[in-house]
RODO-2510 file (C-alpha; in nm, 4 decimals, decimal comma):
residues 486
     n   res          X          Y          Z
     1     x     0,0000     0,0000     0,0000
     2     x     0,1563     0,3201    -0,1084
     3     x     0,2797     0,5906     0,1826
     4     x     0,0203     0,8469     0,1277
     5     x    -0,2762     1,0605     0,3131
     6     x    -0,6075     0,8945     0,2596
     7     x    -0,8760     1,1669     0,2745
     8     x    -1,1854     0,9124     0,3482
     9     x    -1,2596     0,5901     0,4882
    10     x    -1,0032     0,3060     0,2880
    11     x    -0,9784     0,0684     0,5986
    12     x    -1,2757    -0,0912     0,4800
    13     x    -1,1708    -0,0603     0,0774
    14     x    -0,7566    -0,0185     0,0820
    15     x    -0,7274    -0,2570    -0,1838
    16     x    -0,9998    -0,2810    -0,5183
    17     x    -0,8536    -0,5554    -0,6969
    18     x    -0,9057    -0,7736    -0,9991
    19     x    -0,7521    -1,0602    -1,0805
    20     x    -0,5742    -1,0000    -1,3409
    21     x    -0,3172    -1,2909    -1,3635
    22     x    -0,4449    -1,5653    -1,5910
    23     x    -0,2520    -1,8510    -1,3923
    24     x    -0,3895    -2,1455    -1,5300
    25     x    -0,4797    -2,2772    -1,8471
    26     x    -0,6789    -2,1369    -2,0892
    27     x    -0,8845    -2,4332    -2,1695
    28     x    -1,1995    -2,5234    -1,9062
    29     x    -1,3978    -2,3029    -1,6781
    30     x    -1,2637    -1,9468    -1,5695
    31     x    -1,3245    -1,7654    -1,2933
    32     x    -1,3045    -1,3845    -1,2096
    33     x    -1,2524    -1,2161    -0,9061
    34     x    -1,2741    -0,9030    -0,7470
    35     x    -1,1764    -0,7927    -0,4097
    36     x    -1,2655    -0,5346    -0,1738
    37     x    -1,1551    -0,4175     0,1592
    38     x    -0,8639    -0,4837     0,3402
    39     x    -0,5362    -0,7002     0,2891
    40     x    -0,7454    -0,9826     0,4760
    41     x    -0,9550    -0,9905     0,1862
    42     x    -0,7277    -0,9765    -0,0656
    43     x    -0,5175    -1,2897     0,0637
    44     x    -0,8702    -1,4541     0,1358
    45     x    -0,8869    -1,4240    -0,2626
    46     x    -0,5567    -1,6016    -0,3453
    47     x    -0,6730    -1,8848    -0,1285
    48     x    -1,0012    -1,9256    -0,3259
    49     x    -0,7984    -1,8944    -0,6467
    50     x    -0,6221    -2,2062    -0,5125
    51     x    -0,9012    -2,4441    -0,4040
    52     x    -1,1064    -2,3379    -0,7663
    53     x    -0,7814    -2,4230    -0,9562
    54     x    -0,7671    -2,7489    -0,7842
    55     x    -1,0459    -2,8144    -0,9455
    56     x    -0,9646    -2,7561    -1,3172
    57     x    -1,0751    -2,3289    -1,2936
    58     x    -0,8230    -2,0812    -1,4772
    59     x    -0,8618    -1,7423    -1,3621
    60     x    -0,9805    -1,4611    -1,5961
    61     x    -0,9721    -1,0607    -1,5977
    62     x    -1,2154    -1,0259    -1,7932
    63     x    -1,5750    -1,1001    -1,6325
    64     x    -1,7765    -1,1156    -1,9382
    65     x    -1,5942    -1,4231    -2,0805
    66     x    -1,6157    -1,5768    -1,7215
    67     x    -1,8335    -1,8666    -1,5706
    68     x    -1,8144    -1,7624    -1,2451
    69     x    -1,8141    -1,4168    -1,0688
    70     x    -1,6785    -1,4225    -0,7543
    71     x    -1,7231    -1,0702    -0,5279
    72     x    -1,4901    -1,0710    -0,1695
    73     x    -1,6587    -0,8119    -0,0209
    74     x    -1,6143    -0,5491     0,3109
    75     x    -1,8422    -0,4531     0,5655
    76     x    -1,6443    -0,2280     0,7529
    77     x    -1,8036     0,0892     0,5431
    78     x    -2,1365     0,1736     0,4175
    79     x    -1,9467     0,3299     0,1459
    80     x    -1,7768    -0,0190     0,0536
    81     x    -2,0801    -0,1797     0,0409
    82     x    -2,2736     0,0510    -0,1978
    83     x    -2,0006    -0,0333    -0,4111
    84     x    -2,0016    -0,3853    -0,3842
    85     x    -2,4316    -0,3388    -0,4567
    86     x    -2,3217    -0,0854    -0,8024
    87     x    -2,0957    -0,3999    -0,8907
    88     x    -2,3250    -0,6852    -0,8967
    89     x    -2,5628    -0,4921    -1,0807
    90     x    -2,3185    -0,4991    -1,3554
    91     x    -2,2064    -0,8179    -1,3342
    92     x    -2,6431    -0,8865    -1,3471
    93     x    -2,6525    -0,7179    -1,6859
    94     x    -2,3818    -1,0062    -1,8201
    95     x    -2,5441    -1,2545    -1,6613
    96     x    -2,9147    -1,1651    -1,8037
    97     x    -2,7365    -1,2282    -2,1838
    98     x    -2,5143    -1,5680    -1,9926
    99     x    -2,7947    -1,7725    -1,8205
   100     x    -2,5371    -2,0205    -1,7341
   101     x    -2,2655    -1,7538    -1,5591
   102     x    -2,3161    -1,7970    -1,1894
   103     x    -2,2197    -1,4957    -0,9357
   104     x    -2,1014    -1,5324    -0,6014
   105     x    -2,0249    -1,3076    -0,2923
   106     x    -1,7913    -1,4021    -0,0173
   107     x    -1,6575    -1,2405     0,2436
   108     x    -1,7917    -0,9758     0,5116
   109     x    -2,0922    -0,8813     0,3544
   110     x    -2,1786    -1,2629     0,3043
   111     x    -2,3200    -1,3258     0,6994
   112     x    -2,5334    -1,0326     0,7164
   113     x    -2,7263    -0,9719     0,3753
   114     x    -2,7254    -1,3443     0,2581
   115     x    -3,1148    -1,3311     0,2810
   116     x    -3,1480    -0,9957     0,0850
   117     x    -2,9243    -1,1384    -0,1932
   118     x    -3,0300    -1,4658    -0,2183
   119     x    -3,4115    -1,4445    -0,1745
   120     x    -3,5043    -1,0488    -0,1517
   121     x    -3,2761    -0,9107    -0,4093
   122     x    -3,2394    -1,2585    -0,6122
   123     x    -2,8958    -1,0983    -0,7801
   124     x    -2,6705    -1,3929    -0,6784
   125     x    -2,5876    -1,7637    -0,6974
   126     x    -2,3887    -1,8072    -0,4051
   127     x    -2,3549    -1,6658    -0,0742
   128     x    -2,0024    -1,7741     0,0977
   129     x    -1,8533    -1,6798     0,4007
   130     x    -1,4511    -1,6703     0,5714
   131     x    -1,4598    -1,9703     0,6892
   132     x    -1,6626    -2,1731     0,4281
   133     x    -1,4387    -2,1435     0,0938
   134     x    -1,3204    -2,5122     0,1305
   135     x    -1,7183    -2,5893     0,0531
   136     x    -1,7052    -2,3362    -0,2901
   137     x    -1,6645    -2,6549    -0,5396
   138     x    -2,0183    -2,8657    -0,3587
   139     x    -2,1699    -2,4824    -0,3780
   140     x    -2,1223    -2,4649    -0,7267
   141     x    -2,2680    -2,8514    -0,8278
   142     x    -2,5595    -2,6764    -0,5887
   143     x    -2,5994    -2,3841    -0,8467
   144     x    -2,5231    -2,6221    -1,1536
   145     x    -2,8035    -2,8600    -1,0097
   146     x    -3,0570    -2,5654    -1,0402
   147     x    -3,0543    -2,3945    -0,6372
   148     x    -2,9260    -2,1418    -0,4782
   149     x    -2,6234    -2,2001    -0,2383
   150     x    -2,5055    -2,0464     0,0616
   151     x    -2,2999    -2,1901     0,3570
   152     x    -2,1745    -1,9051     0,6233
   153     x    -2,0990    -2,1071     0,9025
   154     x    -1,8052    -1,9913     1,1325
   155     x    -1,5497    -2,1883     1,2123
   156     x    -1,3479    -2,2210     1,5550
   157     x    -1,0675    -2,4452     1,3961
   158     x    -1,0448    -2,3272     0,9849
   159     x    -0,7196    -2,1677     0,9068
   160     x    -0,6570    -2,2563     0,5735
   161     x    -0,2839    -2,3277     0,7165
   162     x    -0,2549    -2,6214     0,4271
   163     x    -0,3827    -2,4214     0,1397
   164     x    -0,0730    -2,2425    -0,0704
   165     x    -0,2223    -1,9491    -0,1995
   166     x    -0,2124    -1,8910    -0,5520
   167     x    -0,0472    -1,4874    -0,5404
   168     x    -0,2932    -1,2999    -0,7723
   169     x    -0,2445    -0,9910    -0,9590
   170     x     0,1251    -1,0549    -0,8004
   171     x     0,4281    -0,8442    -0,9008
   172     x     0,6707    -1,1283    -0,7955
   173     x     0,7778    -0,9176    -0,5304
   174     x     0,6032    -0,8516    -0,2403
   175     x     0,3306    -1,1288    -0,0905
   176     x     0,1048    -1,1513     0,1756
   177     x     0,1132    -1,4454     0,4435
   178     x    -0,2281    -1,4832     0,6799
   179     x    -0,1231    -1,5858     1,0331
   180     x    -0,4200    -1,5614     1,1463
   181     x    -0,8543    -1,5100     1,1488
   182     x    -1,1313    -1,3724     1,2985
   183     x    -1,1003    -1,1239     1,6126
   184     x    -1,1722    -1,1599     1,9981
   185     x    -1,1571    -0,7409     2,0496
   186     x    -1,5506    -0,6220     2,0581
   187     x    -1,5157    -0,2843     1,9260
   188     x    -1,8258    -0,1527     1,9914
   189     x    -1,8378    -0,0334     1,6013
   190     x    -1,6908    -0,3184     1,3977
   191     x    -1,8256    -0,6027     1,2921
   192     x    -1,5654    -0,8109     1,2175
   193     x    -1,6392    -1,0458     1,4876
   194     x    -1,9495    -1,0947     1,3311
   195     x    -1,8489    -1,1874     0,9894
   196     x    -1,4527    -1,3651     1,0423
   197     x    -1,5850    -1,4921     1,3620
   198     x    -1,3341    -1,5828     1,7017
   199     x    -0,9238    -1,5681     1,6863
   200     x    -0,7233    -1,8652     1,5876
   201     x    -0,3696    -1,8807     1,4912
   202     x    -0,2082    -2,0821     1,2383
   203     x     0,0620    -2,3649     1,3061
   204     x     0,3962    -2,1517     1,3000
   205     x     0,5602    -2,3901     1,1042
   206     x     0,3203    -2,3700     0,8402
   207     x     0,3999    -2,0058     0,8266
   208     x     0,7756    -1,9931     0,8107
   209     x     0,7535    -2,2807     0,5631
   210     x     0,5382    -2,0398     0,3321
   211     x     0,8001    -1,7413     0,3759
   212     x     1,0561    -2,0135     0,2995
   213     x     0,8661    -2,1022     0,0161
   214     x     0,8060    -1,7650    -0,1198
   215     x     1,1765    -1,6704    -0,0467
   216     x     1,2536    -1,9262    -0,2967
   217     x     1,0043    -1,8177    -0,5217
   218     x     1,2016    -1,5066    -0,5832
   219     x     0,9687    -1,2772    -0,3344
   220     x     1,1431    -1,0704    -0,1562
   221     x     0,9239    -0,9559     0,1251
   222     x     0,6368    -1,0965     0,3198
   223     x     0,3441    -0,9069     0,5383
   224     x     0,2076    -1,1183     0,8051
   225     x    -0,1625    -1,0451     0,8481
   226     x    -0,4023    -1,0864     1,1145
   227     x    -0,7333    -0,8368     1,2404
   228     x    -0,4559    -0,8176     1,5731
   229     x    -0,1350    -1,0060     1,5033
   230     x    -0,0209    -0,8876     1,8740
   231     x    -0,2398    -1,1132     2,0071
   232     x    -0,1336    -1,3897     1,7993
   233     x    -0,0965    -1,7328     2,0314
   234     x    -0,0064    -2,0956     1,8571
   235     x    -0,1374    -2,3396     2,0578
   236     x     0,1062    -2,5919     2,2509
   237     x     0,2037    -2,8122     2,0222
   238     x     0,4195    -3,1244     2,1974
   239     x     0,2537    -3,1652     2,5351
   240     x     0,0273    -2,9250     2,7722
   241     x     0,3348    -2,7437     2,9720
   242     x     0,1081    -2,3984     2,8451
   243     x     0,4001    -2,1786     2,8529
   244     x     0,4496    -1,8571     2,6036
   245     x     0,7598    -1,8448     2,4513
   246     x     0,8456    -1,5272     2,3747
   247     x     1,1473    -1,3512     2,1714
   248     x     1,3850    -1,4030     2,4643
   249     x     1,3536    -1,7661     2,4239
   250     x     1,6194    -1,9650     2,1814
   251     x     1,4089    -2,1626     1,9431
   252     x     1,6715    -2,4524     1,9249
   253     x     1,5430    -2,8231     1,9449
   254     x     1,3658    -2,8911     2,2452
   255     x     1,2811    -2,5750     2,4595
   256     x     0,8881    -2,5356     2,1604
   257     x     0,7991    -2,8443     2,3254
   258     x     0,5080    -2,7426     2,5539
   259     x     0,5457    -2,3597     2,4284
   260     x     0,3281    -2,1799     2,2673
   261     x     0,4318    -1,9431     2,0197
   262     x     0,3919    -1,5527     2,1046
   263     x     0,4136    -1,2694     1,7733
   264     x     0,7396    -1,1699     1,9031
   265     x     0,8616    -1,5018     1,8647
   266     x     0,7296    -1,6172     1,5381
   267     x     0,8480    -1,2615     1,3984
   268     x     1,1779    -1,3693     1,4451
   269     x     1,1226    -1,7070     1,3227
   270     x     1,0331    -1,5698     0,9583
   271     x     1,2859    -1,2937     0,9869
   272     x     1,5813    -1,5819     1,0163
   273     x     1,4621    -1,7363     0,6789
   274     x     1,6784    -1,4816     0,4998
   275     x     1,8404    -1,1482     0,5795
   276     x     1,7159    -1,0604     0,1997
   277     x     1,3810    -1,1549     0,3382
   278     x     1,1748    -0,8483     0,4579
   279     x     0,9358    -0,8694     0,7111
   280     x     0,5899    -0,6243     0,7924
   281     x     0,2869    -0,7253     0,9341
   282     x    -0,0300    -0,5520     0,9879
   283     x    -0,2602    -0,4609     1,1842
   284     x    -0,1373    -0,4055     1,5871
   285     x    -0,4043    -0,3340     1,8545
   286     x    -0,2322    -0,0636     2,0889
   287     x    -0,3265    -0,2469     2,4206
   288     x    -0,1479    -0,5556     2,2929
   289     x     0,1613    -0,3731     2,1437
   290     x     0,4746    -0,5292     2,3266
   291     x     0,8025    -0,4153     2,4103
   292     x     0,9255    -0,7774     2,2985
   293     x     0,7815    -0,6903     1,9530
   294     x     0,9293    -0,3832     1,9197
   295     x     1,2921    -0,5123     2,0429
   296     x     1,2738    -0,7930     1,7603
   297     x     1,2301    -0,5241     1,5072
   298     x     1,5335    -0,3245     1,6499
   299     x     1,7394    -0,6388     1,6560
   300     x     1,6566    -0,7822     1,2901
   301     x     1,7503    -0,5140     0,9882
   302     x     1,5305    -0,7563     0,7623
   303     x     1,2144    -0,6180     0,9404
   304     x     1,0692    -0,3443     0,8355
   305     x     1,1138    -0,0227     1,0681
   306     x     0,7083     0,0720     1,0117
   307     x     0,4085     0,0206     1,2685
   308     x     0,0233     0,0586     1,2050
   309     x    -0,1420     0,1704     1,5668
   310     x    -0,4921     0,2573     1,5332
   311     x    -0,5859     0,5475     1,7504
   312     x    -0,9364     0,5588     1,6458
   313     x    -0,9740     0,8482     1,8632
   314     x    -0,7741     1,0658     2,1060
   315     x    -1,0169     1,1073     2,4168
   316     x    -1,0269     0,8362     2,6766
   317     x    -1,4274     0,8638     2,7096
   318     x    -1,4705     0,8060     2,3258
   319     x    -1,1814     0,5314     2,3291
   320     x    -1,4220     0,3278     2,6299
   321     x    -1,7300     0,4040     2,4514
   322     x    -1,6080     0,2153     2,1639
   323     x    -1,4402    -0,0394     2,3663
   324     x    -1,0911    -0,0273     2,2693
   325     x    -0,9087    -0,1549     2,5630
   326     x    -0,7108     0,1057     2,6519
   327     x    -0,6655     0,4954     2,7288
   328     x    -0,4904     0,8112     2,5834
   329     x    -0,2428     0,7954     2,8078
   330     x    -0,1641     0,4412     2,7325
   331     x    -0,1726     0,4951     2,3759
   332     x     0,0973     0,7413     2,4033
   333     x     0,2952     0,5612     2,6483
   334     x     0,3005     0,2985     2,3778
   335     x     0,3984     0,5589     2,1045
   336     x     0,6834     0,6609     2,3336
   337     x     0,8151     0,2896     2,3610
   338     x     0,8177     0,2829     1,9771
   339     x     1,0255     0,6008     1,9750
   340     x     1,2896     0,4830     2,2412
   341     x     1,3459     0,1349     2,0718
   342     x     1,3104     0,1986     1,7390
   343     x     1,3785     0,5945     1,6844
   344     x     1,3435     0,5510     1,3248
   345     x     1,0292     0,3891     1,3237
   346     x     0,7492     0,4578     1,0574
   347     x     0,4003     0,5285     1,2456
   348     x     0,0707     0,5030     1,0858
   349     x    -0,2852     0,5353     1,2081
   350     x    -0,6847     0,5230     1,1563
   351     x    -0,8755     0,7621     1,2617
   352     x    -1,2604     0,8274     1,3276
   353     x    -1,4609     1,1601     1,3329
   354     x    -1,8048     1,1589     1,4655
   355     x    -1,8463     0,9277     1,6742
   356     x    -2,1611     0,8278     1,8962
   357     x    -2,1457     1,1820     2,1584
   358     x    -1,8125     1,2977     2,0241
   359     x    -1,8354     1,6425     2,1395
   360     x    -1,6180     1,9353     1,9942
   361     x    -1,3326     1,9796     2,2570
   362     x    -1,3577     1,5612     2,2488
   363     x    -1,2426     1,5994     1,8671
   364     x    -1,0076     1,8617     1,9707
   365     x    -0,8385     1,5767     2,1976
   366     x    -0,7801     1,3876     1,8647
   367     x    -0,6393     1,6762     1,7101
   368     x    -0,4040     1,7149     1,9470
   369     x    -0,2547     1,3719     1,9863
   370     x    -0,2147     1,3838     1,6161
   371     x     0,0041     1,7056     1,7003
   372     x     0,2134     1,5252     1,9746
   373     x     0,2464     1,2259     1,7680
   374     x     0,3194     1,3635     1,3750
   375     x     0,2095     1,0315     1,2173
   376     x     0,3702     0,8954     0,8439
   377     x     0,0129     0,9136     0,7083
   378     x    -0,3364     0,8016     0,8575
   379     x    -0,6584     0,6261     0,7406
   380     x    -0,9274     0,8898     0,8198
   381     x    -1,3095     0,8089     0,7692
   382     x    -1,6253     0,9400     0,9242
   383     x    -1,8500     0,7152     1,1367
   384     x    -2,1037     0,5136     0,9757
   385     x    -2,3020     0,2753     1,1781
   386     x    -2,2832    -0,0586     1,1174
   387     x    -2,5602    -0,3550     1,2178
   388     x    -2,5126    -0,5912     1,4170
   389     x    -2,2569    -0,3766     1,6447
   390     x    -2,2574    -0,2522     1,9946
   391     x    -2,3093     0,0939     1,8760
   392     x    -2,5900     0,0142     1,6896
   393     x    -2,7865    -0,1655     1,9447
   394     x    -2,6926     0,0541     2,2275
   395     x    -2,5840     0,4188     2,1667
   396     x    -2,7375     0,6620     1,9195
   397     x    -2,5526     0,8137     1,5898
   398     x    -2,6351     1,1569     1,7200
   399     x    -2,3512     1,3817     1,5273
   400     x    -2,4836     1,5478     1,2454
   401     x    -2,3571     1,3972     0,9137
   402     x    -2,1843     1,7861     0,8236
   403     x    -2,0441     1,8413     1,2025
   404     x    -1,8671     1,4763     1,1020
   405     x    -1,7585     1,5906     0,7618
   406     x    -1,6498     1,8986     0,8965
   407     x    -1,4193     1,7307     1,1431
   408     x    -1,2596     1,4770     0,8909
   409     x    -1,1577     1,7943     0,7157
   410     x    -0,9925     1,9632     0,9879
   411     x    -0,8244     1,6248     1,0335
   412     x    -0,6787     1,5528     0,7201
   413     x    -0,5347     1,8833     0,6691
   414     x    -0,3527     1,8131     0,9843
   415     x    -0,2021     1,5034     0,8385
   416     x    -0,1328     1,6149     0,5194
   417     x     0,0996     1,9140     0,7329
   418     x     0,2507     1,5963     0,8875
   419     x     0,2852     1,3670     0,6321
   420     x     0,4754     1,6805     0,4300
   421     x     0,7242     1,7200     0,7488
   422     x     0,7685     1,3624     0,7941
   423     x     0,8332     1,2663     0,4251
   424     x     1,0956     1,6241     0,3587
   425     x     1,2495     1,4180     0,6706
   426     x     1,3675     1,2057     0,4745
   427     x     1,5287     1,4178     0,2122
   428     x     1,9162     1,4136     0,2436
   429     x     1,8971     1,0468     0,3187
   430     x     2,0379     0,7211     0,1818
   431     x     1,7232     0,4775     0,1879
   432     x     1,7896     0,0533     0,1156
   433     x     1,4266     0,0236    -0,1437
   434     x     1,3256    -0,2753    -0,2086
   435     x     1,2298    -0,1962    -0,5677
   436     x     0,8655    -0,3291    -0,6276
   437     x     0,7677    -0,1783    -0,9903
   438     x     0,8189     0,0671    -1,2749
   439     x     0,7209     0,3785    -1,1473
   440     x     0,3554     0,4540    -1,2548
   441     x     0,4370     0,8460    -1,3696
   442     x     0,7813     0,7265    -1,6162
   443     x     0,8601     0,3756    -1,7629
   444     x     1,2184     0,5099    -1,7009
   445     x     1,1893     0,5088    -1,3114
   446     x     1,1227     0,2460    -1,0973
   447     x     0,9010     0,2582    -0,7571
   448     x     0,9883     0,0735    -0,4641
   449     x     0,9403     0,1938    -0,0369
   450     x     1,1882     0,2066     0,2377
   451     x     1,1576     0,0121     0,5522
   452     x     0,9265     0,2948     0,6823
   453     x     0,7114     0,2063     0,4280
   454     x     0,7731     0,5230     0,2631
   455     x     0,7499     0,5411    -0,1318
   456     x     1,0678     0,5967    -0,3292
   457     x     1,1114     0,6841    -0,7041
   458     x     1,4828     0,6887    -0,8831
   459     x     1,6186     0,6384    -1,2278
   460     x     1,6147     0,2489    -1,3837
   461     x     1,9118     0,2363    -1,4918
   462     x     1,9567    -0,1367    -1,5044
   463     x     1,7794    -0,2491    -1,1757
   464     x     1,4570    -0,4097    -1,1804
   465     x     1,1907    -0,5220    -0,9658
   466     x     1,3193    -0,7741    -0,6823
   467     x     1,6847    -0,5620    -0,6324
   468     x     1,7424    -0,3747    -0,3287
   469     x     1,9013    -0,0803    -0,4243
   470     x     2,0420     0,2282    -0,1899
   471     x     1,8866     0,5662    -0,2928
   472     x     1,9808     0,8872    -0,1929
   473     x     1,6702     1,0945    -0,1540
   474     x     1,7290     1,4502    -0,2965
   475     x     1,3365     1,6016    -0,3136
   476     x     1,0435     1,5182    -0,2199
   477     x     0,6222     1,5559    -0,2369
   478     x     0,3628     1,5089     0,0193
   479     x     0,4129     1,1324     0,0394
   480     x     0,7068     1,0222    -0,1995
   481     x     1,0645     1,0298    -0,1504
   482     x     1,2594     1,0957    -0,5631
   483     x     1,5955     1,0698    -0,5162
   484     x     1,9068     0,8840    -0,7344
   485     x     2,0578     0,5535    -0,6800
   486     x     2,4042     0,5413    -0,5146
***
């Protein structure tokens, strides 16, 4: 994701994505698919790719020559979800001239409007949800058979640990690796509970064998995802002992047995596949940020100097209102940490105006941890309210729609003033970039980020995509570091 100030709600849409990688043959059924939402969803897509090629699919990027339409959707936003609706009306207008194409959603929006699209709205096949994609081949026989097919059943177990995901749209570079699914925090405004159900971890093995894999592959970096990889816990795997073995631990022969694996741990685990290997993850939860974590990152150069913290909001009563876990002043205590052990650490955020009661000076109070703080660049959205959630059962979306829009405003000018700073800090530097692609503005540059995530453009010369390559930044714009390589 590139380093840059996001005027509106993207957590729930960061990533619109076709498929556009036709990996299999061209001969037999093809399937398109389009994602929405967050990294989650996106790596949810390459495991789908997998199980349909395993059964003789090729994937397509263009939908009207497909047999299947396949929507992963979001249901973090409202906005998100209009957009998913717009969509499957076009794909509808194919399908009235293709009797025989079948569409699908899966994903977050699959739970809670299954009814509306398969019985109300009648504008889909299949209804599949996070946990169910092993069942997408008998849903399909369902659909060929003449019925409508759903199955959104959560799972306490399904990890997808054994599936290799087939890396779509993939620039050979950079990949994503799910550690984990579903989420135990009840925000009172997310739903994510809801629709990816209760936290499990994968095997850690499994996970390191993937970087491995990848590392071979010719990737050269990996992001670990989970909804809170903090609190990510591998069960005990050789007998009940129950301990947590955390990064102080050696992980020689012997002392796993009994262990279970903490993040700090299994972050080193995948950063000692390769010192070529580079290492993010995403997405932290402040009251389970660790100082273990954050001395593995000082220790290994491999990962990536660059945090995402949510703040949400910077007053204490808003933060318990939407049941975060934690306070201002523990937020900041946690940004301090960061600061001490890893000085050149990369700091990103989300943030939400408007919400339930948020009074004025309460919005000030975000304003002004956003001073004290100067993030990289932010996620910034108004509040929408979501079903199904806390705040929609129990308080009352009483800030006006323009006092909200208003706010977001004020906010993202502020971060686009820090971004600026934060980004010219950079200027004068030598940066290692992992070069990712050819720049998007000149076919003679090449685009690539730092380990603070930060974009950088140079001159080809004869590098390409895959090469880490030292760059000394000499100018800069809001959000991109241009410099020459040296």
């Amino acid at each position: 994701m590139e380093n840059k100030v996001i005027d509106e709600s993207r957590q729930g849409e960061a990533l619109l994505l076709n498929v556009d990688k036709n990996i299999d043959k061209p001969a037999g059924r093809q399937v398109f698919i389009e994602s929405y939402g967050c990294a989650m969803n996106f790596s949810d897509s390459e495991i789908v790719a997998s199980i349909l090629i395993e059964k003789g699919y090729s994937t397509t990027s263009d939908y009207k020559s497909a047999d299947l339409i396949l929507v992963n959707t979001c249901a973090i936003r409202e906005n998100a979800e209009q957009r998913v609706r717009n969509r499957l009306k076009e794909f509808n207008v194919v399908k009235r001239h293709n009797p025989k194409l079948m569409v699908g959603v899966m994903g977050c929006m699959a739970e809670r409007l299954k009814t509306q699209f398969l019985e109300q709205e009648k504008i889909v096949d299949i209804v599949v949800g996070p946990d169910a994609y092993r069942e997408l081949p008998n849903l399909i026989e369902t659909v060929e058979g003449g019925q409508k097919a759903v199955n959104v059943l959560l799972s306490r177990e399904e990890t997808y640990a054994d599936i290799s995901p087939v890396r779509l749209d993939s620039n050979g570079v950079t990949a994503f690796i799910s550690i984990m699914r579903g989420c135990d925090n009840m925000c009172s405004f997310c739903v994510v509970p809801f629709t990816r159900g209760r936290e499990r971890s994968r095997d850690p093995e499994s996970i390191v064998a993937e970087a491995k894999l990848l590392f071979e592959q010719g990737y050269r970096e990996v992001t670990l995802l989970g909804q809170n990889v903090d609190s990510y816990k591998a069960p005990p795997k050789y007998s009940p002992k129950g301990r947590t073995l955390n990064a102080s631990d050696s992980p020689h022969s012997g002392e796993l047995e009994g262990a279970s694996i903490s993040f700090s741990k299994l972050l080193e685990m995948v950063a000692q596949v390769s010192p070529d290997l580079r290492i993010r993850f995403s997405t932290s939860h402040p009251k389970d940020m660790t100082d273990d974590v954050l001395h593995i990152m000082a220790k290994y150069d491999n990962i990536c100097k660059y945090i995402h913290l949510p703040i949400q909001s910077g007053n204490s009563r808003v933060l318990e209102m939407m049941n975060r876990g934690y306070k201002r002043e523990w937020y900041l205590e946690r940004i301090a940490a960061i600061r001490r052990i890893i000085p050149e650490c990369g700091i990103s955020t989300d943030i939400m105006t408007g919400f339930c009661s948020e009074t004025e000076e309460e919005h000030r109070d975000t304003l002004s941890l956003m001073e004290e703080v100067k993030y990289d660049f932010a996620y910034m959205f108004a509040y929408s309210e979501r079903p199904k959630t806390q705040a929609e059962r129990k308080l009352e979306d009483d800030v006006p729609e323009e006092v909200k829009q208003r706010r977001l405003a004020e906010i993202v000018a502020l971060q686009q003033k820090h971004s600026a700073e934060r980004t010219k800090l950079g200027v004068g530097k030598v940066h290692r970039v992992l070069v990712e692609r050819v720049s998007k503005k000149s076919d003679q540059q090449l685009s690539g980020r730092n380990s603070q995530n930060s974009v950088v453009v140079f001159d080809k010369h004869n590098f390409k995509p895959g090469d880490y390559v030292n760059v000394l930044a000499e100018s800069c714009t809001v959000a991109t570091l241009i410099g020459k390589a040296v």
